[in-house]
C-alpha positions as CSV (number, residue, x, y, z in Angstrom):
1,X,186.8,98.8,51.5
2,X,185.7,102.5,52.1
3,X,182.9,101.3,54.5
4,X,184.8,98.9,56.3
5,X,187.2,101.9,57.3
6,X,184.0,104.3,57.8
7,X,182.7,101.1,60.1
8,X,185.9,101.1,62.0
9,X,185.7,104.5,62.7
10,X,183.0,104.6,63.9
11,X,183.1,102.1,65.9
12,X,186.0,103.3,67.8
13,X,184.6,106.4,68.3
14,X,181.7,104.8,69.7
15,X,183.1,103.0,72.2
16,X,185.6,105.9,73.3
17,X,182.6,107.9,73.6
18,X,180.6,104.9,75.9
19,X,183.5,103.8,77.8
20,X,184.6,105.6,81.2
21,X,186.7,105.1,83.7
22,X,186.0,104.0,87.2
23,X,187.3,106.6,89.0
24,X,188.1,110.3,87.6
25,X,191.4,112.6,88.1
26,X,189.2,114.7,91.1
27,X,188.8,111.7,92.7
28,X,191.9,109.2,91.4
29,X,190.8,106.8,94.6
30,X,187.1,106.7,94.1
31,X,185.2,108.1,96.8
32,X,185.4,107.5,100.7
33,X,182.3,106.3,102.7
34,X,181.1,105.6,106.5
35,X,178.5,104.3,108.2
36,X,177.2,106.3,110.5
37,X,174.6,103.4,112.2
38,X,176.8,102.5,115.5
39,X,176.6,98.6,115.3
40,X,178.6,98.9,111.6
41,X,180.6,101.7,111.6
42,X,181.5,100.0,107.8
43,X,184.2,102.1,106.0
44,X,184.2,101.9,102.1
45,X,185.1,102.8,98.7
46,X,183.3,103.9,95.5
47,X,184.5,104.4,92.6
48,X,183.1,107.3,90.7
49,X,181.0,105.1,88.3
50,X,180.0,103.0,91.0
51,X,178.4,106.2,92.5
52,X,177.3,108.0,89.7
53,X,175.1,104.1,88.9
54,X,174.0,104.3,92.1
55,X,172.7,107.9,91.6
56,X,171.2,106.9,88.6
57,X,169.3,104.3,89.8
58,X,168.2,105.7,93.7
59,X,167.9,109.4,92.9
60,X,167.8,111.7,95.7
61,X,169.0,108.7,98.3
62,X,171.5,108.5,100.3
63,X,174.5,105.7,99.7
64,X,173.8,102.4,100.9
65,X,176.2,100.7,103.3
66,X,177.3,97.1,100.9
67,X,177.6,96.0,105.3
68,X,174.7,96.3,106.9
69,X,172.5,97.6,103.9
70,X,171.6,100.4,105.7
71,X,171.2,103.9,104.0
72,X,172.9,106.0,107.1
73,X,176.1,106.7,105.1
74,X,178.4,110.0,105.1
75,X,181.0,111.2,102.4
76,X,185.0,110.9,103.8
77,X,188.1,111.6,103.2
78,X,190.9,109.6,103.7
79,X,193.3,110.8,106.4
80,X,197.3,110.8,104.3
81,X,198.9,109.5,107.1
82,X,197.2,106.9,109.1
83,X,194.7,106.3,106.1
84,X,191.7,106.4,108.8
85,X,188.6,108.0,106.8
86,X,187.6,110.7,108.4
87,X,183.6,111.4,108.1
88,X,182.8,115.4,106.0
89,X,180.9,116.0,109.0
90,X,184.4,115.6,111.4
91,X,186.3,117.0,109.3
92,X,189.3,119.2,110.7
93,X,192.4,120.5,110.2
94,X,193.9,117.6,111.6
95,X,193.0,113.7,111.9
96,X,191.3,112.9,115.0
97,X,193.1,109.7,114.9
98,X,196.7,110.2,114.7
99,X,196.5,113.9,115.0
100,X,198.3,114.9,111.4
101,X,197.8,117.3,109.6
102,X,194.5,116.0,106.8
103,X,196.3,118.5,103.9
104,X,199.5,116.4,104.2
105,X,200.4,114.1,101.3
């Protein structure tokens, strides 16, 4: 009986220990992608594990577009009101879109 409980408990703590999310509480909506080649333009999102298998896999590379397969991609953020990503590179005080503020929200 004593080992069964020991078994349990370890088990649990096993797979508490293996299991993560998919996204974490710095980034509660994965992270934001474009694609900087002109005929895709692809927008996307990757969840933290999704990224953090990618960087395991392709160290050193840049993120691959899941559009045109291309690796001529740029972190975003996500603009609060019009919900446009906005490329890192871009990246202002206000939304080149709809011209809100980007700290909004």
């Amino acid at each position: 009986m004593g080992s069964v409980v020991v078994l349990a408990v370890f088990a649990i703590g096993y797979g508490a220990w293996k299991w993560r999310p998919a996204n974490n509480q710095n980034y509660p909506d994965g992270t934001f992608w474009v694609c900087q080649n002109p005929a895709c333009k692809n927008e996307f999102v990757l969840t933290v594990k999704e990224l953090g298998e990618f960087q395991d896999k392709h160290y050193g590379q840049p993120v691959m577009c899941p559009k045109c397969k291309q690796q001529n991609t740029i972190g975003a953020e996500r603009c609060p009101s019009c919900k446009k990503f906005v490329s890192r590179a871009q990246r202002a005080a206000t939304c080149p879109y709809c011209k809100q503020n980007m700290n909004a929200g």
